[in-house]
Backbone bond lengths (Angstrom), bond angles and torsions (degrees), N, CA, C in turn:
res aa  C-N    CA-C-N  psi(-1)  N-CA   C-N-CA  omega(-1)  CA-C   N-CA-C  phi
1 X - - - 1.465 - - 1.531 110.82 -
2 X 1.795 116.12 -54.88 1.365 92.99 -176.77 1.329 125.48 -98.79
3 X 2.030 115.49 21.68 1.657 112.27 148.89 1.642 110.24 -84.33
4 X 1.118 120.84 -17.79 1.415 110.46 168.14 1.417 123.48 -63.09
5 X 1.264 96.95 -45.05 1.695 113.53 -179.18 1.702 100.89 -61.11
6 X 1.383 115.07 -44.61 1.346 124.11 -176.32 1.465 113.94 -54.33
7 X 1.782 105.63 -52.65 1.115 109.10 162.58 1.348 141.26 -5.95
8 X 1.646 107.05 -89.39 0.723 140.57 -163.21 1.480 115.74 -81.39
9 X 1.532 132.25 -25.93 0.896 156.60 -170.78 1.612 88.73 -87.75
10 X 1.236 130.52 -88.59 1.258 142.29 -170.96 1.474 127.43 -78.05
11 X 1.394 118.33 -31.77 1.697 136.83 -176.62 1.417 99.57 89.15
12 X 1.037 108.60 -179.45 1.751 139.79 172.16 1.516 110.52 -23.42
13 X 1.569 116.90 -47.10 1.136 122.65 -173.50 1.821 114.57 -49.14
14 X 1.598 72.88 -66.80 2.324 71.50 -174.68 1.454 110.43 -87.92
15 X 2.078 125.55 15.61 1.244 82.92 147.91 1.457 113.89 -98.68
16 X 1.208 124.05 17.34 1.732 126.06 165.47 1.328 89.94 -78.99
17 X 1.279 146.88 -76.55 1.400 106.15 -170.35 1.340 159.39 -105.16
18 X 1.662 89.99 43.54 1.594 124.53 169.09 2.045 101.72 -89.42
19 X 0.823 83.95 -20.72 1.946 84.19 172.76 1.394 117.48 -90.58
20 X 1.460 104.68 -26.23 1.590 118.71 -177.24 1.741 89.86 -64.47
21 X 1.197 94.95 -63.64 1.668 102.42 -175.18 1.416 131.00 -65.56
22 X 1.375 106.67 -0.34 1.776 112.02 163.57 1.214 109.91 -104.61
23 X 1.340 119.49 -10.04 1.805 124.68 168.92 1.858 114.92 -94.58
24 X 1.247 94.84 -11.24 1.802 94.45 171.15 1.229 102.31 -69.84
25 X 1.273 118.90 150.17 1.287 127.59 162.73 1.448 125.24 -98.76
26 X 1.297 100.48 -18.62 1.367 121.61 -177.26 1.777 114.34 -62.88
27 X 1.720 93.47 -47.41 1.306 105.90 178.99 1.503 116.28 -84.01
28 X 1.262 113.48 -4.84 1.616 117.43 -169.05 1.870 93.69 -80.79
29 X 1.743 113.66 -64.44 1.406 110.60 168.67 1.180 125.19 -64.83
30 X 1.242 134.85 -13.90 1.044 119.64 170.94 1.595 112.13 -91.91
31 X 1.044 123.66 -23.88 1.794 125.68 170.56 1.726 102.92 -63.16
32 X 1.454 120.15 -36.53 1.424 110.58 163.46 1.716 132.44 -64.21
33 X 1.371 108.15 -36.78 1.533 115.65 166.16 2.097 111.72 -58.52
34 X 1.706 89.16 -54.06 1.989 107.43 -178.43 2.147 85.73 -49.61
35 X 1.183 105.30 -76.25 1.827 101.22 -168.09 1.532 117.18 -27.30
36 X 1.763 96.13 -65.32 1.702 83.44 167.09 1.209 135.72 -24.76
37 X 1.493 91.88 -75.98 1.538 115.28 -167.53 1.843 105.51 -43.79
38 X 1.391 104.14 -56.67 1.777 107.37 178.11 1.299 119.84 -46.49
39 X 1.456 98.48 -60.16 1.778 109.44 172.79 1.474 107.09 -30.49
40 X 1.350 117.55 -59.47 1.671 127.72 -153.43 1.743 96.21 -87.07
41 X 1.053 131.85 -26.10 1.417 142.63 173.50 2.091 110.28 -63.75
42 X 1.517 76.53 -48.94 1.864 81.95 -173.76 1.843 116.82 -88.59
43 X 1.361 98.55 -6.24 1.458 98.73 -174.41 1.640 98.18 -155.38
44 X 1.185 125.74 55.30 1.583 122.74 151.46 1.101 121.54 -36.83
45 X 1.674 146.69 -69.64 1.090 145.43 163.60 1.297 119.61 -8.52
46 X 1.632 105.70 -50.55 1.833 109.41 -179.52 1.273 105.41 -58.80
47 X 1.043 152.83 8.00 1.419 134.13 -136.50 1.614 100.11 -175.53
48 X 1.460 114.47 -11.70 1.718 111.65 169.44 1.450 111.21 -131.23
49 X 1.519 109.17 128.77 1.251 100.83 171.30 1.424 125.44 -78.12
50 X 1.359 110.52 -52.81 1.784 117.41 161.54 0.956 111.52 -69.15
51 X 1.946 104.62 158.97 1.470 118.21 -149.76 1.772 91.12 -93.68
52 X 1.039 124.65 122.09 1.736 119.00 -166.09 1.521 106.16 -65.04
53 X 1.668 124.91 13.14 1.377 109.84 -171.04 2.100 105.93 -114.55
54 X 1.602 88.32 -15.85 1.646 100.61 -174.01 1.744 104.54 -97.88
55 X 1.167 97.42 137.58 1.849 118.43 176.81 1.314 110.26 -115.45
56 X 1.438 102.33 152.62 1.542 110.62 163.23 1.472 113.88 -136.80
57 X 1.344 120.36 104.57 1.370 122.27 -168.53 1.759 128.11 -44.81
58 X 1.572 98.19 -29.03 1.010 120.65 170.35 1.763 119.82 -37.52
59 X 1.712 97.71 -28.49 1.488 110.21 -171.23 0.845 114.22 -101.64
60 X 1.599 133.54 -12.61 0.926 138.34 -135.24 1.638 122.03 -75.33
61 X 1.402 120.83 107.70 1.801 115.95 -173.91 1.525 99.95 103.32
62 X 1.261 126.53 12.28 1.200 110.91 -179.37 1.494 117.95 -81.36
63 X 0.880 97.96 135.51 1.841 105.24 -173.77 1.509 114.08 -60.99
64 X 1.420 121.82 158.83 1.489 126.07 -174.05 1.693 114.76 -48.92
65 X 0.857 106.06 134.53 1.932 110.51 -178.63 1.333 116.50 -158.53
66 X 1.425 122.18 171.80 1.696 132.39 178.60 1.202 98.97 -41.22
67 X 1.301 130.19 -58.70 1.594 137.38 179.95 1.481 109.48 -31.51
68 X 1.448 86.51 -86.40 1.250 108.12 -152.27 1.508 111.80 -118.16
69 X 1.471 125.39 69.41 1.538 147.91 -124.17 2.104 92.33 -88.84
70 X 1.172 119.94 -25.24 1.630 95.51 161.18 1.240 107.34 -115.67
71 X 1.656 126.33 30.67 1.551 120.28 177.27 1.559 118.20 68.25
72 X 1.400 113.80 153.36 1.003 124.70 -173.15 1.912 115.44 -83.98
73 X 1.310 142.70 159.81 1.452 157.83 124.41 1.092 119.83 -17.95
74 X 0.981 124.46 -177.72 1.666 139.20 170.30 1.401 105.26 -98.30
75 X 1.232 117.88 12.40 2.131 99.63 166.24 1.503 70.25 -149.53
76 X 1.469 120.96 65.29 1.746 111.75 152.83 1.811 117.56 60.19
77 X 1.520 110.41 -21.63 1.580 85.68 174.86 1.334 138.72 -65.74
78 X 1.402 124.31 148.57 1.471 127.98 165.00 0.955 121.25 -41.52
79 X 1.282 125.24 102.84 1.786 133.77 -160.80 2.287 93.55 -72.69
80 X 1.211 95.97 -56.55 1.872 101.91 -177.56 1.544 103.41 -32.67
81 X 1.807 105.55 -54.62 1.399 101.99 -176.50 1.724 117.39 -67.41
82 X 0.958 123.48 -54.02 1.369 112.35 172.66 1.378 125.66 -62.66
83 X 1.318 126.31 -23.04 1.802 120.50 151.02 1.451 105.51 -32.94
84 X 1.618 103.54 -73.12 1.519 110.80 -164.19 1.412 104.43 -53.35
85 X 1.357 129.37 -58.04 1.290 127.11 -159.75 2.029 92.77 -67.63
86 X 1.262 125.90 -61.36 1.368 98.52 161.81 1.750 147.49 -42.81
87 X 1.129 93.77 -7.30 1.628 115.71 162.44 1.703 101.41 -58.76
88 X 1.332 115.55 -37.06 1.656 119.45 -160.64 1.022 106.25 -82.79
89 X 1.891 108.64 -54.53 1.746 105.39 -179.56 1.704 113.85 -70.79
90 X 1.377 118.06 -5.09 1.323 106.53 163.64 1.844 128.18 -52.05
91 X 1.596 73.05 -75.70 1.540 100.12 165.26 1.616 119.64 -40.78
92 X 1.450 132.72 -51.13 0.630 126.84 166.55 1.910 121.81 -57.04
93 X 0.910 121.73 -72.45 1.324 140.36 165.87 1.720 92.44 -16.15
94 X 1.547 125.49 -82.63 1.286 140.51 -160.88 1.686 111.41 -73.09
95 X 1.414 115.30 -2.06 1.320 112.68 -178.30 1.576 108.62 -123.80
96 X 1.071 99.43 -20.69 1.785 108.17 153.82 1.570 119.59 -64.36
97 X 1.394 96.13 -61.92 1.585 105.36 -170.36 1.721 120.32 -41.31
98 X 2.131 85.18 -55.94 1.245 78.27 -171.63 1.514 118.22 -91.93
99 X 1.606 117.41 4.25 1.411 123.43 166.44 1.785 104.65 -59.14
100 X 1.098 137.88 0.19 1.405 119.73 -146.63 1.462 80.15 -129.09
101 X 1.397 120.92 -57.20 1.545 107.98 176.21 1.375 110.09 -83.35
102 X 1.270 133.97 15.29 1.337 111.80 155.10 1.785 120.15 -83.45
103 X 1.616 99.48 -32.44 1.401 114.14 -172.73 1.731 104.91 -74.29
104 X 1.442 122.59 -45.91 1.542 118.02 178.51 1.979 101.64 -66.41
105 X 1.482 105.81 -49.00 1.670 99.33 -164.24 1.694 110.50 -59.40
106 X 1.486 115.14 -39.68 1.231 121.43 168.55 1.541 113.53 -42.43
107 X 1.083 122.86 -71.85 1.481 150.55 170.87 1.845 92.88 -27.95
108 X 1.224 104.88 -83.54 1.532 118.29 -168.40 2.001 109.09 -51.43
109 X 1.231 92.07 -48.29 1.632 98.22 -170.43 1.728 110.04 -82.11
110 X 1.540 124.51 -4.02 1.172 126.66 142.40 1.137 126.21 -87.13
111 X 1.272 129.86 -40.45 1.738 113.93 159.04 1.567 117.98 -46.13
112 X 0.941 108.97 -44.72 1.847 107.61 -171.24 1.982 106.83 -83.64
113 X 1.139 108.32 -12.86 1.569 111.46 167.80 1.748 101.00 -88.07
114 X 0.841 106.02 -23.53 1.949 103.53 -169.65 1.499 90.44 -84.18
115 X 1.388 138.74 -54.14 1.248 135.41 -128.88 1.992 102.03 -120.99
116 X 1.589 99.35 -36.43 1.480 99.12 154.45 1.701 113.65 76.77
117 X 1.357 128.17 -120.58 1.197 122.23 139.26 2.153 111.26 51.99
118 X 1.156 106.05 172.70 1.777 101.84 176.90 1.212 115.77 -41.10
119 X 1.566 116.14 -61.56 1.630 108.93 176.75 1.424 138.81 -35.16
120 X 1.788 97.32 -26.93 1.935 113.19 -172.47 1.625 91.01 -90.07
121 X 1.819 113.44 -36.55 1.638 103.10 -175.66 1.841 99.57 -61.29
122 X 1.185 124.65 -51.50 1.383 113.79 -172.25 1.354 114.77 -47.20
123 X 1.385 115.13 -62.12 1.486 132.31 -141.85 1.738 77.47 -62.54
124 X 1.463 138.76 -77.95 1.056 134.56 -117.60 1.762 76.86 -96.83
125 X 1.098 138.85 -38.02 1.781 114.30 164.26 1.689 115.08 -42.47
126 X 1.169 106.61 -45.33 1.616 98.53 173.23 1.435 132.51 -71.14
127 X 1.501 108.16 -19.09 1.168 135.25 170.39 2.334 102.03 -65.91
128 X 1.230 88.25 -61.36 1.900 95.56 -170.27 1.131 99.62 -67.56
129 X 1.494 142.43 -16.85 1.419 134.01 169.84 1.580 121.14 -85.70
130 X 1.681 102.13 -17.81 1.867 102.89 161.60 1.544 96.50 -94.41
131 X 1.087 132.53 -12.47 1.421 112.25 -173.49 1.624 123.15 -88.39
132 X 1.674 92.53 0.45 1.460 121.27 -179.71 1.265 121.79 -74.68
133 X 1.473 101.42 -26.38 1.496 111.48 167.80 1.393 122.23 -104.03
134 X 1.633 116.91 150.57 1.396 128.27 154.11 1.529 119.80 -29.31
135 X 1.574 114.47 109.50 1.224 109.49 166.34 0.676 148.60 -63.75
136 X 1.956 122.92 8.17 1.381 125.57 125.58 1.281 136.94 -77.30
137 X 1.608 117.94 5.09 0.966 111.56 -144.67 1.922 80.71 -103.01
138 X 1.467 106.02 -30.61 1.714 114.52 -176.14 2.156 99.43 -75.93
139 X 1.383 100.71 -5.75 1.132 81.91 -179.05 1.367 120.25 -97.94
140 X 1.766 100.98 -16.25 1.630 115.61 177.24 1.713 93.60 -71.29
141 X 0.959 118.99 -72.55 1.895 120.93 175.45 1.700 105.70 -6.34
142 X 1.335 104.92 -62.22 1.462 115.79 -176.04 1.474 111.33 -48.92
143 X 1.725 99.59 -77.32 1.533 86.56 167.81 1.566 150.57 -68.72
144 X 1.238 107.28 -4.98 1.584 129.68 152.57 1.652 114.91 -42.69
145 X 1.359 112.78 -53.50 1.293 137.95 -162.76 1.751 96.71 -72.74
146 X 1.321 100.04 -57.91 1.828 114.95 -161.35 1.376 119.49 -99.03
147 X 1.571 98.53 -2.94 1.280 94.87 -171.62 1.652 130.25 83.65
148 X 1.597 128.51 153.48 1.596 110.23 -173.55 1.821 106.32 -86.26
149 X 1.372 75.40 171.71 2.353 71.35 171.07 1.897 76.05 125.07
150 X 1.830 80.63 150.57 1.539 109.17 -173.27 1.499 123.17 -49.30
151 X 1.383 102.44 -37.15 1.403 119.31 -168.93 1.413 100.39 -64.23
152 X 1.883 115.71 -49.21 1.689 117.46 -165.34 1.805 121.32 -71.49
153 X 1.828 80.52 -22.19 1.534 93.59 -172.47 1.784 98.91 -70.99
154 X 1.535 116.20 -33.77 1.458 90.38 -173.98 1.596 113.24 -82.07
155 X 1.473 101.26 -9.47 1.367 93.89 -178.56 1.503 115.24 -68.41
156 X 1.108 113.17 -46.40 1.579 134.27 161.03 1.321 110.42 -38.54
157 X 1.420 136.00 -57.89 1.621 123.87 147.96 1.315 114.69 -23.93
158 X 1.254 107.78 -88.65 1.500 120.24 166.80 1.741 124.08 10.24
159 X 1.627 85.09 -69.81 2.084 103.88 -163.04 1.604 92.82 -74.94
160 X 1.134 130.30 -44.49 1.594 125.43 -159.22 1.510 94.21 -85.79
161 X 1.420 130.05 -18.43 1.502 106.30 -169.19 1.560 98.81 -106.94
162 X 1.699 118.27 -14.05 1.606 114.30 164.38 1.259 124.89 -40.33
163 X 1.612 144.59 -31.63 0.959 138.34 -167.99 1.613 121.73 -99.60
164 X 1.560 111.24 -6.70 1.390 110.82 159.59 1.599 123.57 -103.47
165 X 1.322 96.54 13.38 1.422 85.81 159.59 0.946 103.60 -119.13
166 X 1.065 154.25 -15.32 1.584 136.16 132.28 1.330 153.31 3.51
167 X 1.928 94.26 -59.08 1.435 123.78 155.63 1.059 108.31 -68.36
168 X 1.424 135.94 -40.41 1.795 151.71 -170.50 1.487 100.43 -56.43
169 X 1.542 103.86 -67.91 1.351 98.11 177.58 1.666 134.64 -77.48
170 X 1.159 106.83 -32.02 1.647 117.78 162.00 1.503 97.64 -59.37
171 X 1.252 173.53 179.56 0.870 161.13 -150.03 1.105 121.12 54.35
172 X 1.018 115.53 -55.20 1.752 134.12 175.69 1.484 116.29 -83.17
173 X 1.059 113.47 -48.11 1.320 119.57 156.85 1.704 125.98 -36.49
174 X 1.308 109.54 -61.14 1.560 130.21 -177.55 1.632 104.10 -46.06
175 X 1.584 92.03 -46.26 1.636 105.80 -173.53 1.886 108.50 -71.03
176 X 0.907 105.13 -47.46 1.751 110.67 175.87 1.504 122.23 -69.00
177 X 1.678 103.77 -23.56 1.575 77.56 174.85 1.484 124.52 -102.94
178 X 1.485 89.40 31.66 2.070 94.86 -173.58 1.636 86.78 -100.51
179 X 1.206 117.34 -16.86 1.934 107.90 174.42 1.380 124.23 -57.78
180 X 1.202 108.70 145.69 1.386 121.78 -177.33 1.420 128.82 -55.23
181 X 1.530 114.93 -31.90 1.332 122.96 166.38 1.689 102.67 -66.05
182 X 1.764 120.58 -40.95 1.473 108.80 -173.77 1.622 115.28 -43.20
183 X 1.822 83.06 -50.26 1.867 97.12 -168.82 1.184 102.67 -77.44
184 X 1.231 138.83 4.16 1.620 136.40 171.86 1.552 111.55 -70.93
185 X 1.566 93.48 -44.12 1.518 104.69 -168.61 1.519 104.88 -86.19
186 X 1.149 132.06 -34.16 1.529 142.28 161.06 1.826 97.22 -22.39
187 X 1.635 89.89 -64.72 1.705 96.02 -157.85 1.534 104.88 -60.51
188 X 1.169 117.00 -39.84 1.308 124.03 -175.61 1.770 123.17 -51.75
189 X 1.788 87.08 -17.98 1.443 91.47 -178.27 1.760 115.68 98.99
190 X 1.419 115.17 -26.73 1.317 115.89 165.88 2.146 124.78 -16.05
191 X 0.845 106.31 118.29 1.337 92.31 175.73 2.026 126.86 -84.11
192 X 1.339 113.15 140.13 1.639 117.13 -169.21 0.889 121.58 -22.04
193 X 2.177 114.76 -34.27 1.695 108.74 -173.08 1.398 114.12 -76.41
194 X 1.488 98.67 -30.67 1.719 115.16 -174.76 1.880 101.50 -65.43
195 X 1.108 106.73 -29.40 1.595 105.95 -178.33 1.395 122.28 -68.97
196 X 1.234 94.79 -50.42 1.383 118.59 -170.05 1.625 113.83 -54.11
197 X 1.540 103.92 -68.64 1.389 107.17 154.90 1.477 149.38 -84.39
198 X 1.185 112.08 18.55 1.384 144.82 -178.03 1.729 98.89 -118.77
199 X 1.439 166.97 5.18 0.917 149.36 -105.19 1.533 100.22 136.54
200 X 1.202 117.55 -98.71 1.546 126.12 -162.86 1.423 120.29 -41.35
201 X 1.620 82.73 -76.54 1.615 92.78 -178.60 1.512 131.43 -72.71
202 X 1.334 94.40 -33.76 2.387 90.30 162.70 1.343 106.76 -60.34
203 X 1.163 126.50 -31.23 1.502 103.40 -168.61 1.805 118.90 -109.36
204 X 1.940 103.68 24.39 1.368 128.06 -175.98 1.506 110.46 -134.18
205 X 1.320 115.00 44.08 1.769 122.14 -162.13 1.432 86.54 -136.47
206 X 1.193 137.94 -11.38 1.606 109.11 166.92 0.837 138.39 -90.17
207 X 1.623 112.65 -23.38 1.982 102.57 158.67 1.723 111.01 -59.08
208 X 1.481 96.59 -33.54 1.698 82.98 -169.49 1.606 113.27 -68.45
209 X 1.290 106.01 -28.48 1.578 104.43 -175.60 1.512 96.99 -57.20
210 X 1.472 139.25 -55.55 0.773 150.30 -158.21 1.610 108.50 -53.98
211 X 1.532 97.36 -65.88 1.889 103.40 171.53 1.447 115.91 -67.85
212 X 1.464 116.52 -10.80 1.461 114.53 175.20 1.908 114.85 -70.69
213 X 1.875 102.58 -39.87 1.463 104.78 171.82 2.094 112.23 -70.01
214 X 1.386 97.68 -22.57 1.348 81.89 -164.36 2.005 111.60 -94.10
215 X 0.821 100.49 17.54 1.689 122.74 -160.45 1.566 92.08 -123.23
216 X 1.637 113.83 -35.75 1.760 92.72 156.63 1.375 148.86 -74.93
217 X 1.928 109.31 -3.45 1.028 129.72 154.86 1.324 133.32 -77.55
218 X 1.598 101.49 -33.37 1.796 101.82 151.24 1.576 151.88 -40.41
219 X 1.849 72.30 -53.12 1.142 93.59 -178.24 1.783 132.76 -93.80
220 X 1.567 96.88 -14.99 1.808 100.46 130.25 0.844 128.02 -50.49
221 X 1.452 144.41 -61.99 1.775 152.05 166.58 1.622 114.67 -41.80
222 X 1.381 110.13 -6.73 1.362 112.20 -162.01 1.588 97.71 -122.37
223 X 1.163 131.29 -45.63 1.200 157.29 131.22 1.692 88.58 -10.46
224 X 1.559 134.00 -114.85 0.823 171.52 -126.20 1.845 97.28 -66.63
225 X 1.540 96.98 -42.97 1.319 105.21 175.55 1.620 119.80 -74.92
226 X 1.555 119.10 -35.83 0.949 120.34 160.07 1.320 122.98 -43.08
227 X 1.159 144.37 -49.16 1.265 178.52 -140.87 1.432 116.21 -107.08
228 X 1.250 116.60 -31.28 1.682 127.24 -178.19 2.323 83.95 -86.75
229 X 1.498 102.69 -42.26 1.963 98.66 -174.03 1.349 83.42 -73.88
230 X 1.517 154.93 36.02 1.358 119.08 -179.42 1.688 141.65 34.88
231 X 1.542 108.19 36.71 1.379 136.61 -154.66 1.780 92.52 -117.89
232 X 1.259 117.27 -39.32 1.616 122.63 171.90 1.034 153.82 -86.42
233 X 1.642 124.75 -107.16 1.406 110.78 154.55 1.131 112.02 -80.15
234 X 1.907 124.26 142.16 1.033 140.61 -149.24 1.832 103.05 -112.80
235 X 1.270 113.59 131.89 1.614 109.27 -178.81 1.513 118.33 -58.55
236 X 0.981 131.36 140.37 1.562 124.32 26.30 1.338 121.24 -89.96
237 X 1.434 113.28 -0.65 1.811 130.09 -177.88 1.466 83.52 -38.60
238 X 1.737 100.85 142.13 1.599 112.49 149.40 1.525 116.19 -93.71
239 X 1.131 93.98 106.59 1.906 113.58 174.82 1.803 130.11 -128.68
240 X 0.877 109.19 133.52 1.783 117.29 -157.57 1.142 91.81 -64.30
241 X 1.174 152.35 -51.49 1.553 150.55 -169.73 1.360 118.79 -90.61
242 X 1.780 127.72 -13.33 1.073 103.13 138.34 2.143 123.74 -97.63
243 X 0.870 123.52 15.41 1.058 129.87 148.73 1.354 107.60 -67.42
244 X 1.120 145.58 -53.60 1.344 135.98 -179.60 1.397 102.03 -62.10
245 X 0.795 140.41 -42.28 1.130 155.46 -177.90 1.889 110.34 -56.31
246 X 1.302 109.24 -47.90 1.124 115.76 173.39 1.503 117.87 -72.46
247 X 1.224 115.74 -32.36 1.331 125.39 -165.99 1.823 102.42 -103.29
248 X 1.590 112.67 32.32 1.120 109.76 156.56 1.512 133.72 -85.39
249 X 1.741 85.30 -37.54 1.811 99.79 171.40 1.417 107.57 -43.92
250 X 1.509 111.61 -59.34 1.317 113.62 -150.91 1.724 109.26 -99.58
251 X 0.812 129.42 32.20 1.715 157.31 167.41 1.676 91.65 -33.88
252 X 1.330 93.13 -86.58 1.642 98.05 -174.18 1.750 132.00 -41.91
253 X 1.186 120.69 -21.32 1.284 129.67 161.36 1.532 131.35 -130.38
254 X 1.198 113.22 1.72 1.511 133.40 -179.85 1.687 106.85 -135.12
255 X 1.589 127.87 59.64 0.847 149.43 -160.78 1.823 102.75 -62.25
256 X 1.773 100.39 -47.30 1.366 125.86 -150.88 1.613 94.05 -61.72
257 X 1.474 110.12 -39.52 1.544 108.09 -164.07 1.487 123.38 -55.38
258 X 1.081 91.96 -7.85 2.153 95.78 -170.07 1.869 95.79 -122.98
259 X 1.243 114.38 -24.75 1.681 114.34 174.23 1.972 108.92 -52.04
260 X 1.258 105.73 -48.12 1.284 115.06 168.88 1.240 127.12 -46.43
261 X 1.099 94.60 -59.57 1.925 95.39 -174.96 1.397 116.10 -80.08
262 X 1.203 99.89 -19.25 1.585 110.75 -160.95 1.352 82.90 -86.83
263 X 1.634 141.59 -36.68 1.429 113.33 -166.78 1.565 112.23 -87.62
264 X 1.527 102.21 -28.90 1.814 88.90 170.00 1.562 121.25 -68.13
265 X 1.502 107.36 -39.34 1.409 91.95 151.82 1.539 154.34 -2.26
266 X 1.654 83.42 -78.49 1.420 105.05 169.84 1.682 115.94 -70.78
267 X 0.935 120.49 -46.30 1.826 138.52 -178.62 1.946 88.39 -60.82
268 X 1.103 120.19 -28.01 1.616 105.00 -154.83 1.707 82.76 -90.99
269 X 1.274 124.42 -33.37 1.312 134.94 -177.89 1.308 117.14 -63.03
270 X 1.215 114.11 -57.73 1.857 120.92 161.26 1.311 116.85 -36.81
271 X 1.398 122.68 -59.84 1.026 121.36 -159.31 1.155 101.55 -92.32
272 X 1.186 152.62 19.55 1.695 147.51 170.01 1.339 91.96 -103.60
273 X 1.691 118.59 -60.65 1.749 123.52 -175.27 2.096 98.39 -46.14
274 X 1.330 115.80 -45.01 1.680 119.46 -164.69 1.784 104.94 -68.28
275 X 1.115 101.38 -42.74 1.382 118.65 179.02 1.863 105.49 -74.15
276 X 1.135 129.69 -27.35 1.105 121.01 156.28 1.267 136.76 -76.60
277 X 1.534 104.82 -33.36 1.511 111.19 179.27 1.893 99.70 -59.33
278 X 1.432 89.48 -55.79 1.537 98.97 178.40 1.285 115.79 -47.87
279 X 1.364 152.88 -29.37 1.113 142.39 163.75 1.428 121.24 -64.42
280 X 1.465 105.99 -49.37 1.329 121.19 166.07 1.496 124.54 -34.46
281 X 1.766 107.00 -35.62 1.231 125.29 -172.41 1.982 114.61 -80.78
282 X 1.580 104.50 -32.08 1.163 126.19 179.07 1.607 110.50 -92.97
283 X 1.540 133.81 -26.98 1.140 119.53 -176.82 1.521 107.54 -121.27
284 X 1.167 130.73 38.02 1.164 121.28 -169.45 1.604 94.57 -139.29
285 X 1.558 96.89 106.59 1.933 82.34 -176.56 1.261 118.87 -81.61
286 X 1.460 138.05 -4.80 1.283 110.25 175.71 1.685 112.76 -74.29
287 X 1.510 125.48 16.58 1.267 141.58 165.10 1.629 117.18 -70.24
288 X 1.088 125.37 93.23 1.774 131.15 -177.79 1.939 99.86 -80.79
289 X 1.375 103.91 136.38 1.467 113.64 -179.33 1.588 87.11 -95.47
């Protein structure tokens, strides 16, 4: 049903690479880690009974049980519920961030690949002087500047991951407009905006899709790390990196509190990096099966 639908909708093209993508393996485990993770991102509630923001001291440090199955915090909260509900501010945080520099760097790094000339010498000098730095290191700058809190941290995603898609798409660009359909439409008289997005950019979106999935695993880890220095999301938010963060004091006898977060963490990380390689593997033609 949905290579027919594909079919017909698209032709030959995407159902070759809707088959590419049920024979990756890459994308098969890693679309099982990505499902989780979404599921538990888009509907926490299903999945917590306590409210992840209320404590009862009474509980406080209690080890994993029927109750309360990853144990309680140091002011009694349900550690399960605030994983999950930190499942959200991940997602959120990492699908903002890097939605915002994918949509401006795309934008920016195809105008200056189409048009070339002083504007492409600037843009991509300003580009090699953020790309000069550690992409934490442009992300501490950010929050230095703005201060911590949810809003700065995605902006801070944002600024450090703007400048490789830039290159991603200028790159791609350079290569598309020496094609024959470009200069077809040139002759025809078409005007740059009509080209650009009619032309340019549909047929310069698969590396970025590609660095767009794998830049959301970063930028959880980056996210998360901010947040473990107390530079990010700010408590009482449920967030995986300051939960780690919390559960440093108590390391030595409350082991469980950082095992939790730290493994979806990692699992939410796999499977975005697996799911990228895997795309990478299916949309990138100088890739031979």
């Amino acid at each position: 049903m949905i290579e027919g639908l594909l079919t017909k909708k698209f032709g030959s093209g995407a159902l070759y690479t809707w088959r590419k993508i049920k024979r990756n393996r890459n994308i098969k485990v890693g679309f099982i880690f990505l499902g989780i993770f979404l599921i538990i991102s888009l509907f926490p509630w299903a999945f917590s009974v306590y409210d992840p923001y209320k404590g009862d001291l009474k509980e406080s440090f209690s080890p994993p049980s029927f109750e309360h199955p990853f144990g309680t915090d140091y002011l009694g909260r349900d550690l399960l519920s605030r994983v999950l509900w930190g499942a959200r501010t991940s997602l959120i945080i990492a699908m903002l961030g890097v939605l915002l520099a994918s949509t401006l760097g795309t934008l920016i790094g195809t105008i200056s690949g189409y048009y070339k000339g002083k504007l492409d010498y600037i843009i991509m000098r300003v580009v090699d002087v953020m790309l000069a730095f550690p992409d934490f290191l442009l992300a501490l700058f950010i929050i230095a500047v703005t201060g911590p809190g949810l809003w700065n941290v995605i902006l801070a995603i944002a600024f450090y991951n703007f400048p490789q898609f830039v290159r991603i798409s200028r790159g791609s660009t350079l290569a598309i407009r020496e094609m024959d359909y470009v200069e077809a439409a040139k002759a025809l008289g078409e005007k740059d905006f009509s080209i650009i997005f009619k032309y340019i950019l549909p047929n310069s979106l698969s590396p970025v899709i590609v660095h767009f999935t794998l830049r959301l695993g970063a930028s959880i880890l980056t996210a998360a790390g901010l947040s473990f220095l107390g530079l990010g999301v700010q408590p009482p938010t449920p967030d995986w990196g300051l939960m780690l963060n919390e559960a440093l004091t108590y390391l030595s006898f409350a082991p469980y509190m950082w095992v939790f977060p730290g493994i979806f963490l990692i699992m939410t990380v796999i499977g975005l990096n697996l799911t990228g390689d895997g795309l990478n593997d299916v949309l990138n033609p100088r890739v031979r099966e």
